[in-house]
C-alpha positions as CSV (number, residue, x, y, z in Angstrom):
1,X,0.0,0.0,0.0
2,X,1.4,3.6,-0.5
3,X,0.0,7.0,-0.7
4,X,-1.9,6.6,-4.2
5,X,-3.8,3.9,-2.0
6,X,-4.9,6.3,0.6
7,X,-6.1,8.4,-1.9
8,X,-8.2,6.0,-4.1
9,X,-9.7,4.7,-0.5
10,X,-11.1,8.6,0.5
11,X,-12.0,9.3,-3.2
12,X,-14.2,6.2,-2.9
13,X,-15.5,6.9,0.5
14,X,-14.1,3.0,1.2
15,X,-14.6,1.8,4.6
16,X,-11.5,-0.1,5.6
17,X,-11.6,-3.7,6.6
18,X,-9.3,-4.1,9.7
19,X,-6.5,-5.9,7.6
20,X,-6.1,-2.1,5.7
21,X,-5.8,-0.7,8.9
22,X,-3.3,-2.9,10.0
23,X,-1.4,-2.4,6.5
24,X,-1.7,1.1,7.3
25,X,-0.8,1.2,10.8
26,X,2.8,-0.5,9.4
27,X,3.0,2.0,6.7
28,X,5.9,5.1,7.0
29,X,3.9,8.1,8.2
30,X,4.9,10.3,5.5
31,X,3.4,7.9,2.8
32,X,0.3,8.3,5.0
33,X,0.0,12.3,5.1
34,X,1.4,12.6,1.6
35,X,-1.8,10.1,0.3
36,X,-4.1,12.6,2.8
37,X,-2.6,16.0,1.7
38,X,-3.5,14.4,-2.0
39,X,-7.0,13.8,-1.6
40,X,-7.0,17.5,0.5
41,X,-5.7,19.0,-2.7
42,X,-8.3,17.6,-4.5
43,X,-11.1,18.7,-2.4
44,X,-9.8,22.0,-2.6
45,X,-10.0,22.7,-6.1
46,X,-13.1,20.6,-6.7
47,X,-15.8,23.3,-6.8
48,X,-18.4,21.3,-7.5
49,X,-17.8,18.7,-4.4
50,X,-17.4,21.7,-2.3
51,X,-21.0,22.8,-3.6
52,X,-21.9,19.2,-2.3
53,X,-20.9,19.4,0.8
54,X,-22.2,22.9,1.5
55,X,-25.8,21.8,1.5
56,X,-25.0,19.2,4.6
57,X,-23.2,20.9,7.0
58,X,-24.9,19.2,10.3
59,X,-23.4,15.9,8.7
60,X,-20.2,17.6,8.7
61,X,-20.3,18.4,12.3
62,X,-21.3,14.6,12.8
63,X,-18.2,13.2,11.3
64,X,-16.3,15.8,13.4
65,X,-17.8,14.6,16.2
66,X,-17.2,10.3,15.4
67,X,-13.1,11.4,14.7
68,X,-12.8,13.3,18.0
């Protein structure tokens, strides 16, 4: 698994099994953020997901509140 992984898994909205988090538990940390800061990059200059998720911001807050 690298960093193009990570990427392809949030651009599909996958839901790991717990072998890909295991897999990515061992991987080097920077593969990790570089795969993240990818799919951030992309978000960013995807105006028309950004529309998307404008309409649902109480779902937002939601997914805030599972990751904290």
């Amino acid at each position: 698994m690298n960093k193009w992984h990570i990427y392809e898994m949030l651009k599909r909205h996958e839901i790991p099994t717990t072998e890909t988090i295991e897999e990515i538990e061992n991987m080097n940390a920077t593969e990790v953020k570089e795969g993240l800061l990818e799919w951030f990059t992309l978000l960013s200059r995807d105006k028309n997901y950004q529309s998307q998720r404008a309409k649902k911001p109480m779902e937002l807050r939601s997914i805030y509140k599972v990751l904290n």
